[in-house]
C-alpha positions, 0 to 999 in steps of 0.5 A: 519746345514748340508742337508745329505741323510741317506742311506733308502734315507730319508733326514736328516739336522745335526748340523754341529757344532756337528760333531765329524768325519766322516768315510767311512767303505765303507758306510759313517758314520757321529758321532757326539759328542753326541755319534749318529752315522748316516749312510748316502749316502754322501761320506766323501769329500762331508760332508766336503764340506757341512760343509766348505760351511756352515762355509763360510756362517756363517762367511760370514754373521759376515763380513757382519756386521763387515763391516757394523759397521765400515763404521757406526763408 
């Protein structure tokens, strides 16, 4: 999940695994998967960002256990 803020300035978390693409029109505009269109403030190299964040943190949390099971074995 993903924190953005929709353009009225209200704060919105979107399911990053969701996300279909992200375009600037000069707003930036979030679609998703679903059909959703979301229009928020972020620029198209900060949602990127936030998702390859998000990515590190979950992936992150796999290697964590991976180690943790090999040391066990």
């Amino acid at each position: 999940m993903i924190k953005v803020t929709r353009i009225n300035n209200q704060p919105i978390t979107i399911n990053a695994d969701l996300i279909e693409f992200v375009e600037s029109t000069p707003d930036t505009i979030v679609s998703t998967i679903t059909g959703k269109k979301i229009l928020i403030k972020e620029s198209v190299d900060e949602v990127i960002e936030k998702v390859i964040a998000y990515r590190q943190k979950c992936f992150e949390k796999i290697r964590i256990e991976v180690e943790k099971r090999d040391k066990e074995s």
